[in-house]
DSSP file (Angstrom, degrees, kcal/mol; ACC not computed):
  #  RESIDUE AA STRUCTURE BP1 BP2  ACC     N-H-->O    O-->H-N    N-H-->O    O-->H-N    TCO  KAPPA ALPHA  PHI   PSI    X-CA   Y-CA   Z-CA
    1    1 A X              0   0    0      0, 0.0     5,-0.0     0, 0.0     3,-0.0   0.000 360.0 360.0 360.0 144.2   26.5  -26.1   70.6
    2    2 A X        -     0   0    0      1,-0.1     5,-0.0    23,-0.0     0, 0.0  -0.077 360.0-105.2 -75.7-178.3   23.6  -23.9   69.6
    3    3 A X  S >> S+     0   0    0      3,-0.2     4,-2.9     2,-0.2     3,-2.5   0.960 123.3  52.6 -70.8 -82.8   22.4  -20.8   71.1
    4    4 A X  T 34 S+     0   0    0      1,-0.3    -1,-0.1     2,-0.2    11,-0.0   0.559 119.3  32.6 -56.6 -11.3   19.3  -23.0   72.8
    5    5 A X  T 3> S+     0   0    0      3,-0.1     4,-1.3     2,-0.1    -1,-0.3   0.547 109.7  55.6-105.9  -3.1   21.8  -25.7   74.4
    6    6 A X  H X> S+     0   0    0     -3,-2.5     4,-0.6     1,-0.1     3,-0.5   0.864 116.3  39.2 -99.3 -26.8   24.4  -24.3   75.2
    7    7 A X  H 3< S+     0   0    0     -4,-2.9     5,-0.2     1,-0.2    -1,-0.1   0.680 119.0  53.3 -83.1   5.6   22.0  -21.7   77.5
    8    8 A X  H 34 S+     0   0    0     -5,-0.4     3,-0.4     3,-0.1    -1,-0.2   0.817 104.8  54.6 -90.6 -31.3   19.9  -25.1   78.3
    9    9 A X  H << S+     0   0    0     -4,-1.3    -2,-0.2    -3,-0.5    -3,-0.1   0.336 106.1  52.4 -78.0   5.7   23.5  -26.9   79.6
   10   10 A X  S  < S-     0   0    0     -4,-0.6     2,-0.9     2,-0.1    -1,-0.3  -0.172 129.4 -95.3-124.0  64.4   24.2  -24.1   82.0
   11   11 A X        +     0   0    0     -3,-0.4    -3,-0.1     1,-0.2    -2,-0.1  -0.112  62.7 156.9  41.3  -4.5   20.5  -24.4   83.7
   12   12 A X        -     0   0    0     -2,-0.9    -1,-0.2    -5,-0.2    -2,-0.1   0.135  48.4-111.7 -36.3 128.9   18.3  -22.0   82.1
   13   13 A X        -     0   0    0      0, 0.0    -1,-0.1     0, 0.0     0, 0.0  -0.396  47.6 -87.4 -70.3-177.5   14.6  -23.1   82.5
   14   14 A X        -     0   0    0      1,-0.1     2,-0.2    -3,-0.1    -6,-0.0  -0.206  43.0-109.9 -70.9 169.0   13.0  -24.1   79.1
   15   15 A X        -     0   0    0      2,-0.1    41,-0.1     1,-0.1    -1,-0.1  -0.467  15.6-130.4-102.3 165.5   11.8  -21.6   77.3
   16   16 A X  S    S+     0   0    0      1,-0.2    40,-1.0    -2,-0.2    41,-0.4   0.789  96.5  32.1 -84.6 -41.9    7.4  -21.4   76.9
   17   17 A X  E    S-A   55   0A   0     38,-0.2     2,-0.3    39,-0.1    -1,-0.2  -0.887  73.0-157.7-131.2 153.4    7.7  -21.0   72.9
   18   18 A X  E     -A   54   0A   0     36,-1.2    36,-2.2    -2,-0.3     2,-0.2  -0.840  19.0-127.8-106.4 153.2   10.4  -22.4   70.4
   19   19 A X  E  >  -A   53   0A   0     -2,-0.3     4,-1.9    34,-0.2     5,-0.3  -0.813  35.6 -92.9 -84.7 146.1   11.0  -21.0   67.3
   20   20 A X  H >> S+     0   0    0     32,-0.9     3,-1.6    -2,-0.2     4,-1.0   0.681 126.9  39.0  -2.9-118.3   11.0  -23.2   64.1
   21   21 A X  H 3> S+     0   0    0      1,-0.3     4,-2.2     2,-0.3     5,-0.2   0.576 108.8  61.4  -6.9 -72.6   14.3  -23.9   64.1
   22   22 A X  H 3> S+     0   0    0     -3,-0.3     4,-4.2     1,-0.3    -1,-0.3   0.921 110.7  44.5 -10.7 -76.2   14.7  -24.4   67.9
   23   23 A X  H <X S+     0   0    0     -4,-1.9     4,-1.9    -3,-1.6    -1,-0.3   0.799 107.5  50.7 -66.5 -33.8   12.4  -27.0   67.8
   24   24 A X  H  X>S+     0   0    0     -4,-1.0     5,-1.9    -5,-0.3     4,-1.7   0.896 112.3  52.1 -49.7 -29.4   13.6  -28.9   64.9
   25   25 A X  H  <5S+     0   0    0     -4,-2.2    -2,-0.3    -5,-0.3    -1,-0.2   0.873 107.8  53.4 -82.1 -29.9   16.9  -28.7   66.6
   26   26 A X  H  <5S+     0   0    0     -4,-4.2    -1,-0.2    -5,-0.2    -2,-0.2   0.911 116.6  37.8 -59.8 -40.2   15.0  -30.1   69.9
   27   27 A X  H  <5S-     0   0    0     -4,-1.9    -2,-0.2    -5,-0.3    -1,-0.2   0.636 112.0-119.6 -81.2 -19.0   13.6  -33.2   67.9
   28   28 A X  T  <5S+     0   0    0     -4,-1.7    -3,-0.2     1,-0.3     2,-0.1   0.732  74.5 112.8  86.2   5.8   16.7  -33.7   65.8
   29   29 A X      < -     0   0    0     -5,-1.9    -1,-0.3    -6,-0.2    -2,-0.1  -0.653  66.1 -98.0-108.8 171.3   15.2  -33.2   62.4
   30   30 A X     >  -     0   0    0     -2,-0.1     4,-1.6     1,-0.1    -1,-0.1  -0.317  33.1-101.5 -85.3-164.1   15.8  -30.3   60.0
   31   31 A X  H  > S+     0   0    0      2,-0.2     4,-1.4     1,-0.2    -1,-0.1   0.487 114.7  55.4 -82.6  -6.0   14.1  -27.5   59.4
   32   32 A X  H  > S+     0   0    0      2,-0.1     4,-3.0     3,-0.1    -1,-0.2   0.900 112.6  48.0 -74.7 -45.6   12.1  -28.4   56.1
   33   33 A X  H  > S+     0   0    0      1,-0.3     4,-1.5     2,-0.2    -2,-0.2   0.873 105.1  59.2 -72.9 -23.2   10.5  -31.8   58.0
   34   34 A X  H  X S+     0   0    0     -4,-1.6     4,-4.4     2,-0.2     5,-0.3   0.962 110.5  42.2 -42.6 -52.2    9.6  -29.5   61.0
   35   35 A X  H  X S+     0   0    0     -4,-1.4     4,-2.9     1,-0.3     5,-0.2   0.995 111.0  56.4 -54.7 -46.1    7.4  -27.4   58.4
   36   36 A X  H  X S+     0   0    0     -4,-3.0     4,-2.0     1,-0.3    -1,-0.3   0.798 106.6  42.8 -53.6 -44.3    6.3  -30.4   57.1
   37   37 A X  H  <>S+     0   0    0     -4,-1.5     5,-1.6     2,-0.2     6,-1.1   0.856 118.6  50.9 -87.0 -41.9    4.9  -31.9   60.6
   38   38 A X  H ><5S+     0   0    0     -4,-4.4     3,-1.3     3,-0.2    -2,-0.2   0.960 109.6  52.0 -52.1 -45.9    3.4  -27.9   61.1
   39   39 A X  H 3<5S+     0   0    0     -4,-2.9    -2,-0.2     1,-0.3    -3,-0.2   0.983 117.4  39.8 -69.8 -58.5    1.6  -28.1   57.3
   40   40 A X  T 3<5S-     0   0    0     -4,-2.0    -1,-0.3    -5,-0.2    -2,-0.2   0.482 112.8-117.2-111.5  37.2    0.2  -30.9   58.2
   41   41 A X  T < 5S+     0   0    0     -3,-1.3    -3,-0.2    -4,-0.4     3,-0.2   0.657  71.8 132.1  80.6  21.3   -0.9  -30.4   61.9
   42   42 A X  S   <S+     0   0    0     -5,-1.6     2,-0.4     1,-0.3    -4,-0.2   0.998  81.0  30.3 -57.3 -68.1    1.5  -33.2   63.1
   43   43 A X  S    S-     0   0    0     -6,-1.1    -1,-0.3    -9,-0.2    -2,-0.2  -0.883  93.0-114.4-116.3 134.7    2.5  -30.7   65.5
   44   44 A X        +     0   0    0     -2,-0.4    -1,-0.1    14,-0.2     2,-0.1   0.273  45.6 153.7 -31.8 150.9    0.6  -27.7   67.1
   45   45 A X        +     0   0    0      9,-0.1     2,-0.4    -4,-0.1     9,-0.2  -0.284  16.1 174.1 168.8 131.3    1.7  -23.9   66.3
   46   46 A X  E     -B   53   0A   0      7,-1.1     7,-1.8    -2,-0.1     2,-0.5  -0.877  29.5 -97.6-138.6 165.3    0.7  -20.4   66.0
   47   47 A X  E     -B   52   0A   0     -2,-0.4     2,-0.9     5,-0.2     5,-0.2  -0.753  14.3-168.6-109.8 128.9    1.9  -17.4   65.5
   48   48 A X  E >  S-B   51   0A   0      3,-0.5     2,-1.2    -2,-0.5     3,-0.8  -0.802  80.2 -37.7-114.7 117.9    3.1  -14.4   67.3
   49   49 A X  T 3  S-     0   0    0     -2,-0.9     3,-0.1     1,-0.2    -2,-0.1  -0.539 117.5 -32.2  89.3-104.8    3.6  -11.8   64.8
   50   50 A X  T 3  S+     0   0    0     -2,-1.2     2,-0.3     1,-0.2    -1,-0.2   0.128 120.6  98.2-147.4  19.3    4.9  -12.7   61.5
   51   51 A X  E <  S- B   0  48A   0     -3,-0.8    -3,-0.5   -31,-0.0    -1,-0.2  -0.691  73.5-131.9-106.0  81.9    6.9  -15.4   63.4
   52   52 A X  E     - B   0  47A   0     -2,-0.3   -32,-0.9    -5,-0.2     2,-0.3   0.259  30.6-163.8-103.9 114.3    5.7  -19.3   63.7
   53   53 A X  E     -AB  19  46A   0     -7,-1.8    -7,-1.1   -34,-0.2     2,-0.3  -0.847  12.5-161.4-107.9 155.1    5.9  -20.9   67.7
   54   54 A X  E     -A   18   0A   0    -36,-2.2   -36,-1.2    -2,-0.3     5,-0.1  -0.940  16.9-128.1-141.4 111.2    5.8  -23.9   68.7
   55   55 A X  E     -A   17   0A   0     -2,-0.3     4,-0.4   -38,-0.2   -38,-0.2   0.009  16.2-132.5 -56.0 155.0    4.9  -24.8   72.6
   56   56 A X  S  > S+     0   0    0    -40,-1.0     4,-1.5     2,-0.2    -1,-0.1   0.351 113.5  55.4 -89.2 -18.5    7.0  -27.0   74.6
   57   57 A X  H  > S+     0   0    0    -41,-0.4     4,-2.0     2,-0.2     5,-0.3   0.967 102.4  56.1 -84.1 -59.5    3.6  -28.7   75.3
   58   58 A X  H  4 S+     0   0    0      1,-0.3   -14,-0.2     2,-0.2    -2,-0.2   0.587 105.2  48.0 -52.9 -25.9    3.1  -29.1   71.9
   59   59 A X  H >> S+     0   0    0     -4,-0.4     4,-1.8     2,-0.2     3,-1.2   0.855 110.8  52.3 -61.2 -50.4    6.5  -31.1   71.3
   60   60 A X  H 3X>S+     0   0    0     -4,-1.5     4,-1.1     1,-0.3     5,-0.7   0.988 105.7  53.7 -58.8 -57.2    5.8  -33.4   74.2
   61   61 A X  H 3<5S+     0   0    0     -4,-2.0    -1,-0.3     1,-0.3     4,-0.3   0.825 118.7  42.0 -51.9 -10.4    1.8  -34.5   72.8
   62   62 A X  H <>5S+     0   0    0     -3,-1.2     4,-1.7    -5,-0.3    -1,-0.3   0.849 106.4  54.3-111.9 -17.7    3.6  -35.3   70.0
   63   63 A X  H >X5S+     0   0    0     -4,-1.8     3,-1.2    -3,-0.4     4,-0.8   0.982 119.4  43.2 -28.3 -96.7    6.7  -37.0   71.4
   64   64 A X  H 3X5S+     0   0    0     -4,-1.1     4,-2.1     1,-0.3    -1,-0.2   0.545 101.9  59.3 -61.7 -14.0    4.2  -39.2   73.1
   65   65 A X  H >><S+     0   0    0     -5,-0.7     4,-0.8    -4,-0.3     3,-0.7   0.975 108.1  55.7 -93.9 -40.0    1.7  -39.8   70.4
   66   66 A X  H XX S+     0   0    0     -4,-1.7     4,-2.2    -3,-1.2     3,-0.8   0.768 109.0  45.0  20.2 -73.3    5.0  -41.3   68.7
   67   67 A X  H 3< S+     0   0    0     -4,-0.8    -1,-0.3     1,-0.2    -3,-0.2   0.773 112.3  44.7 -67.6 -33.2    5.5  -43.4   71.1
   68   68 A X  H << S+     0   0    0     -4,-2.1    -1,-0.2    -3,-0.7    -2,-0.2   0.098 112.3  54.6-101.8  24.3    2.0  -44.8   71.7
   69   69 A X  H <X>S+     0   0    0     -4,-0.8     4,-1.3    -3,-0.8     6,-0.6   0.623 115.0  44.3-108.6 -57.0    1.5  -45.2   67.8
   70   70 A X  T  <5S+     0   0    0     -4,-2.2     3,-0.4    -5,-0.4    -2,-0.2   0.922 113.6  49.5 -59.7 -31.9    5.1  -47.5   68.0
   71   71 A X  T  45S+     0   0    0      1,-0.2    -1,-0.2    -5,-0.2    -3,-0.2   0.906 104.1  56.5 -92.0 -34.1    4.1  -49.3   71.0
   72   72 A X  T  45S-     0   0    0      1,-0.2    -1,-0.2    -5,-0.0    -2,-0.2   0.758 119.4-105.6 -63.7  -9.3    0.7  -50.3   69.6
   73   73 A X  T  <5S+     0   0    0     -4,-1.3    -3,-0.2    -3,-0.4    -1,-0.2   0.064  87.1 128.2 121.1  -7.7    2.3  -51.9   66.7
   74   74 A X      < +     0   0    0     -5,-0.5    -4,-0.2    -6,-0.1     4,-0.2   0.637  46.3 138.7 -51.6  -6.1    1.1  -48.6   64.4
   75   75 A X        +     0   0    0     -6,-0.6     3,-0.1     1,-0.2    -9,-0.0  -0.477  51.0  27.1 -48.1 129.8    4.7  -48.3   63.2
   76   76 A X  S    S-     0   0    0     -2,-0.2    -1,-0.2     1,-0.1     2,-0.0   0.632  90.7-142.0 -82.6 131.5    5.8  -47.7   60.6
   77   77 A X        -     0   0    0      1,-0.1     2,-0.5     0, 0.0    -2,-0.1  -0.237  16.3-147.7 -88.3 159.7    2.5  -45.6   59.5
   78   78 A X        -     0   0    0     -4,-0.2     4,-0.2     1,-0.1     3,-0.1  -0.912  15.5-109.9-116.7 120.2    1.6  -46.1   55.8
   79   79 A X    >   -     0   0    0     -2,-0.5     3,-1.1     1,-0.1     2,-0.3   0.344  61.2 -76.6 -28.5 166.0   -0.2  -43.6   53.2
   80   80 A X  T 3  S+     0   0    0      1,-0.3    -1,-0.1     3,-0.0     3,-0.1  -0.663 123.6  15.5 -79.4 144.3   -3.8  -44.8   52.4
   81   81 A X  T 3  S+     0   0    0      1,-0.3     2,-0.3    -2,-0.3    -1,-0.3   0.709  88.5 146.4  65.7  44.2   -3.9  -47.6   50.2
   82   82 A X    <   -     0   0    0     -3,-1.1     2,-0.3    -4,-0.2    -1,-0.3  -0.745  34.1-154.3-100.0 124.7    0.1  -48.4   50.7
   83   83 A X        -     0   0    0     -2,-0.3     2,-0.2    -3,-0.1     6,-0.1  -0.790   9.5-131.8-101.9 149.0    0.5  -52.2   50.5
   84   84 A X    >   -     0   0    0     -2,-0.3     3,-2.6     4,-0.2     0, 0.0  -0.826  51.2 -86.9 -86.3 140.0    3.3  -54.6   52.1
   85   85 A X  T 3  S+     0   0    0     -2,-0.2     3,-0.1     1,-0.2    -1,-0.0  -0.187 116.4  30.1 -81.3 164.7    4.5  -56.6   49.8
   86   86 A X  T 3  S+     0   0    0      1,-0.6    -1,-0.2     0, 0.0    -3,-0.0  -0.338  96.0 123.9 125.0 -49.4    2.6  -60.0   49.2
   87   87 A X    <   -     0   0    0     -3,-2.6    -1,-0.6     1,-0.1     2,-0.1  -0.074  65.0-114.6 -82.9 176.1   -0.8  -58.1   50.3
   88   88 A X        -     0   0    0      1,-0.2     2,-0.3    -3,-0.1    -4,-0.2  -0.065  29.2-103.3 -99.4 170.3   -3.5  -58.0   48.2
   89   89 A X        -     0   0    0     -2,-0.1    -1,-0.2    -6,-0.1     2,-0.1  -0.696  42.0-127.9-107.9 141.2   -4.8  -54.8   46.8
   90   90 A X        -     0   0    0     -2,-0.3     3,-0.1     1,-0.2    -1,-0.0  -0.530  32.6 -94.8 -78.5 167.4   -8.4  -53.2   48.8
   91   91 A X        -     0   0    0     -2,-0.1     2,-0.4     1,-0.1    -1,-0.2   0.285  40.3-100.2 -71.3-149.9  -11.1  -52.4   47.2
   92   92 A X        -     0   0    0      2,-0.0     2,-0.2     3,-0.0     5,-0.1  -0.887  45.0-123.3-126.0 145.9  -11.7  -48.5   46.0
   93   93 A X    >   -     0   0    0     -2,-0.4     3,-0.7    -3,-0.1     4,-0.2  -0.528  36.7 -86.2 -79.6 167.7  -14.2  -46.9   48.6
   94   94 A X  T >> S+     0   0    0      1,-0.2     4,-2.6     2,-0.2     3,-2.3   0.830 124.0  47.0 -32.7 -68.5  -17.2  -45.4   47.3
   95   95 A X  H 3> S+     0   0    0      1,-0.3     4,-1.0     2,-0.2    -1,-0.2   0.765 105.3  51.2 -79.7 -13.0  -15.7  -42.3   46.6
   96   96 A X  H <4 S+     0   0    0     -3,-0.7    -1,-0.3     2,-0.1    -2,-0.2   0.425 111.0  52.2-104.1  29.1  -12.8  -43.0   45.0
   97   97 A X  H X> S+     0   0    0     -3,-2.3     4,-2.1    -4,-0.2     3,-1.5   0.723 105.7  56.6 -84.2 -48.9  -14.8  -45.4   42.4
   98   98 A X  H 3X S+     0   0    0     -4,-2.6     4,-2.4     1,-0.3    -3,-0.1   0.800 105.4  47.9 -35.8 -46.6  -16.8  -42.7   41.9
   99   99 A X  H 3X S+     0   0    0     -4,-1.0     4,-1.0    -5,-0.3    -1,-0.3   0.736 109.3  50.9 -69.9 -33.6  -13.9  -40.7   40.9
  100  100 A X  H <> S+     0   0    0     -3,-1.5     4,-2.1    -4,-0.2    -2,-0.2   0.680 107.7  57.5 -82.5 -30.4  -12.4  -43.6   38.4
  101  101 A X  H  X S+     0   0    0     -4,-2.1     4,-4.6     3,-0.2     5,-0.2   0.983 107.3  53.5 -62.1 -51.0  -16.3  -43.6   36.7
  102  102 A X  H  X S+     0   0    0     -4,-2.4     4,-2.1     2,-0.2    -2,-0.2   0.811 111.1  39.4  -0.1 -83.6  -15.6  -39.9   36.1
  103  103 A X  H >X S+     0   0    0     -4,-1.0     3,-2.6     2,-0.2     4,-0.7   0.997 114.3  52.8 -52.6 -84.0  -12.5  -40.2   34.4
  104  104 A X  H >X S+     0   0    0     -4,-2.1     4,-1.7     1,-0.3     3,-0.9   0.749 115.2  41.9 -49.2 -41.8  -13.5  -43.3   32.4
  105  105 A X  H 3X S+     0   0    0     -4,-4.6     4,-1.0     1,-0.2    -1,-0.3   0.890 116.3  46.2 -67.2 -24.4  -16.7  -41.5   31.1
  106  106 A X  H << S+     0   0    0     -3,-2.6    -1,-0.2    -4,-2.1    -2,-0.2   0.669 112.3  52.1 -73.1 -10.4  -15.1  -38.3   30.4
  107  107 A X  H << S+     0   0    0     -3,-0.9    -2,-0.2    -4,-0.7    -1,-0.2   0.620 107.7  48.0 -96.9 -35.9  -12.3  -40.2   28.8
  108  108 A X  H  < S+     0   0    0     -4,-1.7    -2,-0.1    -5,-0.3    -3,-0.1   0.624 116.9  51.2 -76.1 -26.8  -15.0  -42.5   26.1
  109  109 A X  S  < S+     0   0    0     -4,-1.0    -2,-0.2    -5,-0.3    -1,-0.1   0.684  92.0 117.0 -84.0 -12.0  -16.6  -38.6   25.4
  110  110 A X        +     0   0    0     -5,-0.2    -3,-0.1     1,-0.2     3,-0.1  -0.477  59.3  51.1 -84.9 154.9  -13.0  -37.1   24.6
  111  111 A X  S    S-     0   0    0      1,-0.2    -1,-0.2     2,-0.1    -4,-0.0   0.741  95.4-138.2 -89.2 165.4  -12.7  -36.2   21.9
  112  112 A X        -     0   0    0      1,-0.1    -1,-0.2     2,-0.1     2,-0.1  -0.167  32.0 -94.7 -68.4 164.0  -16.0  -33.7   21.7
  113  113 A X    >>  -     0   0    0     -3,-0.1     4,-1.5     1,-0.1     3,-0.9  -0.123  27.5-119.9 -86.3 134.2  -18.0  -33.7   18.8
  114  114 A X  T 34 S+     0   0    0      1,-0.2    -2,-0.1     2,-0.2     4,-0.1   0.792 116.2  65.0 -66.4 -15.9  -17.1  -30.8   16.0
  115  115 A X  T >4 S+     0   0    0      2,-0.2     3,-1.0     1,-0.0    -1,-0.2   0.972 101.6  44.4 -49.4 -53.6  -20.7  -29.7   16.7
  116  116 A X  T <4 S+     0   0    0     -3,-0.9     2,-1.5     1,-0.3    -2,-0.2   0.978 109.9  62.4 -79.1 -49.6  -19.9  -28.6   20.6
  117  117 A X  T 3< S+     0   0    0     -4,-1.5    -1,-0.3     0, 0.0     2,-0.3  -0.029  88.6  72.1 -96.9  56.7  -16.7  -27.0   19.3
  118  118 A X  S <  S-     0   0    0     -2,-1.5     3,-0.0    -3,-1.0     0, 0.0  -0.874  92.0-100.2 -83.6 143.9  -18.0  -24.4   17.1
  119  119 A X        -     0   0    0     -2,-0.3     2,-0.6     1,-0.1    -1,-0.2   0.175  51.3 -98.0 -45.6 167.5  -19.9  -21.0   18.4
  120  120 A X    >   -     0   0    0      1,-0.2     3,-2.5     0, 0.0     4,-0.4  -0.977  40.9-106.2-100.4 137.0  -23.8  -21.5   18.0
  121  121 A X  G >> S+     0   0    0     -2,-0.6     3,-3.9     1,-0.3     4,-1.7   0.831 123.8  60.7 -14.3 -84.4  -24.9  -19.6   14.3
  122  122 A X  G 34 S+     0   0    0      1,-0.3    -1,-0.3     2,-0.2    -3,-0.0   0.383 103.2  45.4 -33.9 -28.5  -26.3  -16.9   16.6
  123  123 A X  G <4 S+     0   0    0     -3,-2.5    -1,-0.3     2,-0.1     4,-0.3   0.419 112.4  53.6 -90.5 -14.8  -22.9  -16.0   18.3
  124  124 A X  T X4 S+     0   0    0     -3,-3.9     3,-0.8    -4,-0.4    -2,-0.2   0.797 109.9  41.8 -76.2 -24.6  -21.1  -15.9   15.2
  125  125 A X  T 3< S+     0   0    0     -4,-1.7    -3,-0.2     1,-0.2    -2,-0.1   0.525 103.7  67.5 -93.4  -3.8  -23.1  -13.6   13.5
  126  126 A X  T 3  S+     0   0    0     -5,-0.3    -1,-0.2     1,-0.1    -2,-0.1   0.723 103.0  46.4 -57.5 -40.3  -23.4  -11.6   16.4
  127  127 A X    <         0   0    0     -3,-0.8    -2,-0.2    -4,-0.3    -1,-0.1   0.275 360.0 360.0-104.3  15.6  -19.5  -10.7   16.1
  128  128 A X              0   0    0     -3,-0.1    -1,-0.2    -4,-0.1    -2,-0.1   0.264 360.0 360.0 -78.4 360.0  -19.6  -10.1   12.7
């Protein structure tokens, strides 16, 4: 039994802040996928010192947004543009066509022209 159960089985109240670790150990995950839900703001946390807390409020709001993303049928949630299979592919929004025009024209220019890669006359004879 950890340090934070075993002084939680003999009645202690909860504590205000968890540490990393603490809190993974409250949720049942390790300790990389705890950072990973801090990195990407899953869950709430700031720092006192040069040490990373994490609120006992902040574990519940996210407990509960859990729950009311699984009961609303948002489960299991899926990267953008993640298919099931069978479904059809979406289109590309605006900006990631934009992003694929990019590519393909910088990709019909490759590669540049022996003109642009030379110095201009005026900058060679400069370092001469």
């Amino acid at each position: 039994m950890t340090g934070h159960r075993a002084a939680h089985a003999a009645g202690a109240p909860d504590p205000l802040v968890y540490s990393v670790e603490q809190a993974a150990d409250l949720l049942g995950i390790g300790r990389t996928f705890m950072f990973r839900l801090l990195a990407t703001g899953e869950i709430e946390s700031f720092k006192i010192g040069k040490r990373r807390k994490i609120a006992r409020e902040a574990l519940d709001r996210y407990i509960d947004r859990l729950r009311r993303e699984q009961a609303d049928g948002k489960w299991p949630p899926r990267a953008a543009g993640a298919r099931l299979p069978g479904e059809e592919p979406t289109s590309l929004t605006p900006c990631s066509a934009r992003a694929v025009h990019v590519a393909q024209d910088a990709l019909t220019a490759w590669p540049p022209s022996k003109d642009t890669r030379e110095l201009p006359s005026s900058h060679a004879e400069s370092e001469m």
